[in-house]
C-alpha positions in Angstrom: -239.6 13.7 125.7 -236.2 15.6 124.7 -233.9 13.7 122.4 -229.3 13.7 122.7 -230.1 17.3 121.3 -232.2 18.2 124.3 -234.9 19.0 121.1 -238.7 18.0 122.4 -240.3 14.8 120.9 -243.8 14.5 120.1 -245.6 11.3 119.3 -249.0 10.8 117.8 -250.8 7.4 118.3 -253.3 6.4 116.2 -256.6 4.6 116.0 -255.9 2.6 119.4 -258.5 1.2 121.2 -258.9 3.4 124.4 -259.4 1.3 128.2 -260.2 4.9 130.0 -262.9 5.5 133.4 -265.1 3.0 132.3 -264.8 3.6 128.8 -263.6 1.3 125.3 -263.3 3.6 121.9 -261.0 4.1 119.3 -258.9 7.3 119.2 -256.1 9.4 118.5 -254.0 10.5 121.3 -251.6 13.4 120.9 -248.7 13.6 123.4 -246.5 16.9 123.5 -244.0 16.7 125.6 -244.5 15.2 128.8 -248.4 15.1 129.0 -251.2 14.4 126.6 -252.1 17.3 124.9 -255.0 15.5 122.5 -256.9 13.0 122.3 -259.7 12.7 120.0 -261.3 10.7 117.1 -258.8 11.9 114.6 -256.5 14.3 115.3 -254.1 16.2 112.3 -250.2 15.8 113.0 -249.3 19.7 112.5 -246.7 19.7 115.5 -244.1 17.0 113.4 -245.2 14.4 116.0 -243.7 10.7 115.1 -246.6 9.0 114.2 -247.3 5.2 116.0 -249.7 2.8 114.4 -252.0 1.8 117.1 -254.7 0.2 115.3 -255.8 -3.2 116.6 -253.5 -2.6 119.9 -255.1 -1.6 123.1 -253.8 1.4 125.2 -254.4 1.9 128.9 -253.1 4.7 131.5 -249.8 3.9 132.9 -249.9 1.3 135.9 -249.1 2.5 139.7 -248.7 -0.2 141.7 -249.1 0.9 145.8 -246.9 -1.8 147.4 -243.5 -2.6 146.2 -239.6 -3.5 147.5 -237.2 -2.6 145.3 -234.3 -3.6 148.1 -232.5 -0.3 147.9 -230.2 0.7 150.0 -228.6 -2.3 151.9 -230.5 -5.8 149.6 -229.2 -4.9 146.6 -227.8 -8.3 146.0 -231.5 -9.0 145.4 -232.2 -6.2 143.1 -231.8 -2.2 142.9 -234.4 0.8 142.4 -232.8 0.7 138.9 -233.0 -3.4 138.2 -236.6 -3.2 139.2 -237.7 0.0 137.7 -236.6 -1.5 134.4 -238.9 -4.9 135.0 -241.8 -2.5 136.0 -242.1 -0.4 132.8 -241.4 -3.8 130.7 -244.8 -5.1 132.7 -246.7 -1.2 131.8 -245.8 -0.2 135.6 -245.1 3.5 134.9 -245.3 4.3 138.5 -244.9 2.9 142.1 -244.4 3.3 145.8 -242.0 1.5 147.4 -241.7 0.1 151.1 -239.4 1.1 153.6 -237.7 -2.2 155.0 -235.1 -1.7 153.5 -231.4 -1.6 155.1 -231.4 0.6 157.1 -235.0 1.0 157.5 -236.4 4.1 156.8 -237.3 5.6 160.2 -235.8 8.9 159.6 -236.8 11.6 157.3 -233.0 11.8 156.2 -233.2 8.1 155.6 -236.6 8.7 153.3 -234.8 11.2 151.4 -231.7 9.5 150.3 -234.0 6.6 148.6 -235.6 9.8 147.0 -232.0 10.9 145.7 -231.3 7.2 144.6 -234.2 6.9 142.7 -234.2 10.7 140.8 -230.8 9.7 139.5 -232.0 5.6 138.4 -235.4 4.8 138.6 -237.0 4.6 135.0 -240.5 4.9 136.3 -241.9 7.2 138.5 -241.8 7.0 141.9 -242.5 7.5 145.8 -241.3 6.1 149.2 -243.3 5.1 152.2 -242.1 6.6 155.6 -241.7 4.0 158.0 -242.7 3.4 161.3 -241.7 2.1 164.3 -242.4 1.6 168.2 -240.8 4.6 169.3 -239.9 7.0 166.0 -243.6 9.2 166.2 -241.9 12.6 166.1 -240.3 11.3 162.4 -243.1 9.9 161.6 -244.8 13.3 161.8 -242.2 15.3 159.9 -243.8 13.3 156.7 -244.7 16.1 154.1 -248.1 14.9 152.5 -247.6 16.5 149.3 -244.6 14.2 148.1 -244.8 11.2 150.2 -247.2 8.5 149.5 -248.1 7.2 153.1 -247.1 5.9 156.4 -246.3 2.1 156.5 -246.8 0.2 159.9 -245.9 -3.4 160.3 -248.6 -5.0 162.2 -246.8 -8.3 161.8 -243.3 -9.5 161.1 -240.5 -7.4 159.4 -236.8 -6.1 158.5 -235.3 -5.0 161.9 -236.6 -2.6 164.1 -240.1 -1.9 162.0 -242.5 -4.5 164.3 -245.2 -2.1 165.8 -246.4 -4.1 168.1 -247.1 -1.9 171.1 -250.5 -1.0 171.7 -250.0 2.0 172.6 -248.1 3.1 169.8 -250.4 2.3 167.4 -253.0 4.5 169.4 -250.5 7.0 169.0 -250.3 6.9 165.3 -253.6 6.3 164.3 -254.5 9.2 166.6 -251.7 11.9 165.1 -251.0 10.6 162.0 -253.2 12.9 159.3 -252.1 11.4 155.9 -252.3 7.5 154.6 -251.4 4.8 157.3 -250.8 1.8 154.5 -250.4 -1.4 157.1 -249.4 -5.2 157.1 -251.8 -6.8 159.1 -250.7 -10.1 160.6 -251.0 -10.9 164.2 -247.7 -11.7 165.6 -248.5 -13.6 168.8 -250.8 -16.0 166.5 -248.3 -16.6 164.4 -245.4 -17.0 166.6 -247.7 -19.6 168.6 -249.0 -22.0 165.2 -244.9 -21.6 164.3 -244.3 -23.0 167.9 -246.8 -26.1 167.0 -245.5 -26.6 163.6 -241.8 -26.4 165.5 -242.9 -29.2 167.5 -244.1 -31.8 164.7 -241.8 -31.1 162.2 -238.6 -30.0 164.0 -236.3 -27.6 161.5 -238.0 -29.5 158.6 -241.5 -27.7 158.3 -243.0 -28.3 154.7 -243.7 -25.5 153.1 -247.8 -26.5 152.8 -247.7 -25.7 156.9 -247.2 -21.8 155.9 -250.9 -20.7 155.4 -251.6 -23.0 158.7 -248.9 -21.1 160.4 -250.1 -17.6 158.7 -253.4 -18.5 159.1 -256.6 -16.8 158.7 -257.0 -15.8 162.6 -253.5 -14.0 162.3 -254.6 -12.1 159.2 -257.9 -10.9 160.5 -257.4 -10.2 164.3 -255.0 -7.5 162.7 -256.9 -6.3 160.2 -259.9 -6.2 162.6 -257.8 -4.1 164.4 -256.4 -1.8 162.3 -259.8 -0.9 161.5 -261.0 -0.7 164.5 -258.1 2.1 165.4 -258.9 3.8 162.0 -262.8 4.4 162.9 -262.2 4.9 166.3 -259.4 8.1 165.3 -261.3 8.7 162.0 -257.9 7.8 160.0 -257.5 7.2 156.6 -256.5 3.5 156.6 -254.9 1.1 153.8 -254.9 -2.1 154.5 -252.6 -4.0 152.2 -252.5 -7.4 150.5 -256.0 -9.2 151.9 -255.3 -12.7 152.1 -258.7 -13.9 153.3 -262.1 -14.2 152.6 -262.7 -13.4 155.8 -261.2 -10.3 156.1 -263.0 -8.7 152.9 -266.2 -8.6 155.1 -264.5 -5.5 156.7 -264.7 -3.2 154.0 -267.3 -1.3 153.0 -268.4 -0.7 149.1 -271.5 1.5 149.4 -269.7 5.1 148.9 -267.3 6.4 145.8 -263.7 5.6 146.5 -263.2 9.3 147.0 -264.9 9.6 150.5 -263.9 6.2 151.2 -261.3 6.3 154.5 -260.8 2.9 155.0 -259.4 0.9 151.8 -258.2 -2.3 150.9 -255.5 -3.9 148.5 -255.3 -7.8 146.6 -252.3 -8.7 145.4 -251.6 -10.7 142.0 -249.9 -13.8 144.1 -253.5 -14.2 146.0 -255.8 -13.6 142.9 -253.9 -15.8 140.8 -252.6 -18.7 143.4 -253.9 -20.9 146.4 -252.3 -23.6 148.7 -253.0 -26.5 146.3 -249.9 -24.7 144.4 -247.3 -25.2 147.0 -246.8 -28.8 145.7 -245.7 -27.8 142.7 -244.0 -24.3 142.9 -242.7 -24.5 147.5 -240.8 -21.5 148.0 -241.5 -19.6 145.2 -245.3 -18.5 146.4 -244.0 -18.2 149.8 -245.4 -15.0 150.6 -246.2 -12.7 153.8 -249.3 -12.5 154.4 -249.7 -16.7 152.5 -251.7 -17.6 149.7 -254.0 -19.3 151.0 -257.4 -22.0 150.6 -259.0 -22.2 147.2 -262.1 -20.3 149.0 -260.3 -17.5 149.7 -258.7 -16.7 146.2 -262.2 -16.7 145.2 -263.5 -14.6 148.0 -261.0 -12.3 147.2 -261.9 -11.9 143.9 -265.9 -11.2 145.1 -264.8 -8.6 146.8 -262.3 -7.3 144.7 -265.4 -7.0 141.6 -267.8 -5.8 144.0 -265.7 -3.1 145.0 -265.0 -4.1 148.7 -260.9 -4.3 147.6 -260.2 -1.1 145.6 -256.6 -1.6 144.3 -254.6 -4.1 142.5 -250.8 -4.3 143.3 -247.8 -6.9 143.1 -246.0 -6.4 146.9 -242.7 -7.2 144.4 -240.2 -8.5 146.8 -237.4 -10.5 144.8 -234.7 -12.3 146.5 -232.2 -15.0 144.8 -232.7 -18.2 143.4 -230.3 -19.6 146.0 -231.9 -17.8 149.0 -235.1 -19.5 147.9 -233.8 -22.5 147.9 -233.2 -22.9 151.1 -235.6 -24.9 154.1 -239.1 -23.4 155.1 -236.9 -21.7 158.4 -234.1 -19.9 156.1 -236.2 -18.9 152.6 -237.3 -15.5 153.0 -241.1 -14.7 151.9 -241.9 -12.4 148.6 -241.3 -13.1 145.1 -240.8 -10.8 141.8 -244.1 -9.7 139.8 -243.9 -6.6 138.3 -242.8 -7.6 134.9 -245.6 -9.9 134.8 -248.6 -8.7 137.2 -250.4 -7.2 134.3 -250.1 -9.8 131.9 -251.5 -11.9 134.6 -254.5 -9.7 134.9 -255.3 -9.4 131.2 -254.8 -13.2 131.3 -257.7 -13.2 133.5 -259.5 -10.8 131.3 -259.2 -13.9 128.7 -260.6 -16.2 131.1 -263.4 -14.5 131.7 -263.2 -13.5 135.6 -263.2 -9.3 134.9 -263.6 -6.7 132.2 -260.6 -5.0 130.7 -262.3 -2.1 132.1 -262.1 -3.0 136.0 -258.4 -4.2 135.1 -257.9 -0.7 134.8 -260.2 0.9 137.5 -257.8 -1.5 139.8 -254.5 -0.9 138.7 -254.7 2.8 137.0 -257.5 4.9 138.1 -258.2 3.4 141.7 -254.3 4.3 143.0 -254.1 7.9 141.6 -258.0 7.9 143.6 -257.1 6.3 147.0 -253.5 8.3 147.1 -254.8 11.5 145.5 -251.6 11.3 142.8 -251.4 14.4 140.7 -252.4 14.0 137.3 -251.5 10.5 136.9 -253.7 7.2 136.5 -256.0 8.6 133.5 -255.8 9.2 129.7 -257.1 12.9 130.3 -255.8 15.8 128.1 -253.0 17.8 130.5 -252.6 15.3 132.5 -249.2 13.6 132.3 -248.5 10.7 129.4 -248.1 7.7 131.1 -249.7 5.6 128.8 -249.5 1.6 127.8 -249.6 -0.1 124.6 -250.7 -3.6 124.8 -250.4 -5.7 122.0 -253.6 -8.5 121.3 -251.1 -11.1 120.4 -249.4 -14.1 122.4 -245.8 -12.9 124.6 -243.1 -15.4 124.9 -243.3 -18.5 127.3 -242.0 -16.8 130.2 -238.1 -18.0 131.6 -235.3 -17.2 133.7 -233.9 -15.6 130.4 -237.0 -13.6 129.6 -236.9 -12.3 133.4 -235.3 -8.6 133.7 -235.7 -8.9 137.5 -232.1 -9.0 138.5 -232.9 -12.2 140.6 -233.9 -14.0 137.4 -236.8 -16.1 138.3 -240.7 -16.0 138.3 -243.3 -17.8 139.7 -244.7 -17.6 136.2 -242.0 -19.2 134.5 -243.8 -21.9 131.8 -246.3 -19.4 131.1 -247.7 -17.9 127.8 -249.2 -15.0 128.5 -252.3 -14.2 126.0 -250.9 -10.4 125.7 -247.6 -8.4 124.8 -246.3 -5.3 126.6 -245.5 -3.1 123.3 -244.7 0.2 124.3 -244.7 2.1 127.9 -244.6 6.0 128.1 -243.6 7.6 131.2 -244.0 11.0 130.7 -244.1 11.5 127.3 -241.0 9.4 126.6 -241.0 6.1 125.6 -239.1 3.5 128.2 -240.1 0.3 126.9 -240.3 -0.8 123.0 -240.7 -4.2 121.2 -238.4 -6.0 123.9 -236.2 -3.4 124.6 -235.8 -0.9 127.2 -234.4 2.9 126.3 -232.5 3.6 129.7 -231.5 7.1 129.1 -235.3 8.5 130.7 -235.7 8.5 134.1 -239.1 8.9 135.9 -240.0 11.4 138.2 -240.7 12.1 141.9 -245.0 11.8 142.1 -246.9 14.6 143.8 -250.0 14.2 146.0 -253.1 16.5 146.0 -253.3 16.5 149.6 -254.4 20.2 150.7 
């Protein structure tokens, strides 16, 4: 970290209790500059590092969350790379990849790079961009460079303009030619479109919100996950299927190699850990997501597989929009909801309760990302690499409201929650971003870098 004098800052933590690959001790941790230069049992402060009581607080690698939408360029009504970026590091999200629906979508590689350039000049965490695909944009698509692009996203279901893949043949085509990380939505459209069509037909324009998971049912969800994995075995891709919605489709995955040589990976999301359809009554709207949470049987059958290793990562597919869009009828209120500030005080929450270790909290959220994307030096507490690093304070946070939110729609599905933890500090590289309720917005976060080659 550099101070107004451009003079390097060092900090020293001390005595923390250590979440790291499996691991719980108490340690020193030495950060010079940007990366960890130190850590060990105690460790003497000869470098004039400012010195941070850590005793009794937990401290965890930074989180990366894969699946994102920070609505910038053309949604900024709903929030920017910069609004969002600043409710990430207040929830210990030091890093993030972000989706390409935005306006316009990014199916160019000009288009990619000017959400690069927004976000080197206002994101406070670190960041990367999905490439986006479409029905007839290949020869973009394989421009992508590996080394600092996170994957290739394809919409096998419903999306922002022109980013529906839903020719066969174009999938073939990208699975086939594609040689880095196709991430997917898997939702089968013609399912969906024909349970909308029955719902249309009972209820008219005023479909309850309790028909979504019948419309976005569980045959959508797997037909297209099915067949994304089908296309990934039969080309030998390396395939990422995000936010599994059913128990059903968890049965896909495999869990009998290291995450390393896995080629075929799968991602839960907070919303379908944490939620399931008995919750529409009380919250509508605000848990509509895409794909929906769904029966109580397959929250829990996410969670199996999710412990058993069968779902490797843990994200939030973040997606604000306003208060009064989500208002509106079940036709007209857009799916997605803001979670970043709060989708790992969620998970420690469940830590509380019993469902998974503090360790596996981290395997899912830190390490497993920085694994499955092959992130440069990110995801661990390991001496050189770079010091992203969360301190997580043992003590209740505030009841969570509007006024508490920092998303710049100002709403969570939380909202009337306690969480049993406290986001204390976050360090992005060395600096700190987040402190004791405030947020230091002079230290911007940095393009990530992929060990691809």
């Amino acid at each position: 970290m550099e101070n107004e004098k451009n003079e390097i800052v060092n900090y020293l933590l001390k005595n923390g209790t250590i979440i790291n690959e499996g691991r719980v001790f108490t340690s020193d941790i030495l950060i010079k500059g940007d990366v960890i230069e130190k850590i060990g049992g105690i460790i003497e402060n000869n470098c004039g590092a400012i010195e941070i009581d850590a005793n009794g607080k937990i401290i965890i690698p930074g989180c990366i969350d894969d699946q994102v939408h920070f609505r910038e360029p053309g949604l900024t009504h709903k929030g920017t790379i910069f609004s969002e970026s600043r409710a990430a590091v207040a929830g210990g999200i030091t890093s993030f990849m972000e989706m390409p629906n935005t306006i316009p979508n990014a199916l160019t590689q000009k288009l990619l790079e000017e959400k690069y350039a927004i976000a080197s000049k206002s994101s406070l965490a670190n960041f990367s961009f999905f490439m986006g695909a479409s029905n007839d944009n290949l020869t973009e698509v394989l421009k992508t460079n590996p080394e600092n692009v996170c994957g290739v996203k394809v919409f096998m279901g419903s999306s922002t303009g022109n980013m529906l893949v839903d020719k066969e043949a174009a999938l073939e085509a990208l699975f086939s030619q594609v040689g880095m990380l196709i991430a997917t939505h898997c939702e089968d459209e013609n399912t969906v479109q024909a349970n909308l069509k029955k719902a249309t037909l009972i209820y008219g324009e005023n479909i309850p919100i309790q028909e979504h998971p019948i419309i976005r049912n569980e045959e959508a969800c797997y037909k297209s996950s099915k067949f994304a994995v089908s296309l990934a075995k039969k080309y030998g891709s390396r395939l990422h299927v995000l936010h599994i919605s059913t128990e059903k489709e968890t049965h896909l995955f495999e869990n009998t190699i290291p995450l390393e040589q896995k080629k075929i990976t799968a991602e839960a999301c907070i919303h379908h850990l944490w939620f399931s359809e008995k919750d529409y009554n009380s919250k509508g709207n605000f848990i509509k997501w895409n794909p929906a949470v769904k029966k109580e049987s397959d929250r829990l059958g996410i969670w199996k597989a999710l412990l058993d290793n069968r779902i490797d990562v843990i994200a939030t597919d973040h997606a604000p929009h306003t208060l009064q869009e989500k208002s509106q009828s079940y036709f007209n209120a857009p799916s997605g909801g803001p979670l970043v500030q709060h989708g790992l005080l969620a998970m420690l929450e469940k830590v509380k309760e019993g469902a998974l270790s503090l360790e596996k909290v981290v395997e899912k959220m830190c390490h497993a990302p920085a694994i499955l994307f092959r992130i440069k030096e990110r995801g661990f507490i390991r001496e050189g690499y770079k010091a992203d690093l969360v301190v997580i304070s043992q003590e209740k946070s505030p009841i969570v409201t509007k006024e508490n939110c920092l998303y710049s729609c100002a709403w969570s599905p939380f909202e009337g929650i306690q969480f049993s933890h406290t986001i204390e500090k976050t360090f992005v590289n060395g600096s700190i971003v987040f402190q004791d309720g405030i947020i230091l917005d002079d230290v911007l976060g940095e393009r990530l870098n992929f060990n691809r080659y």
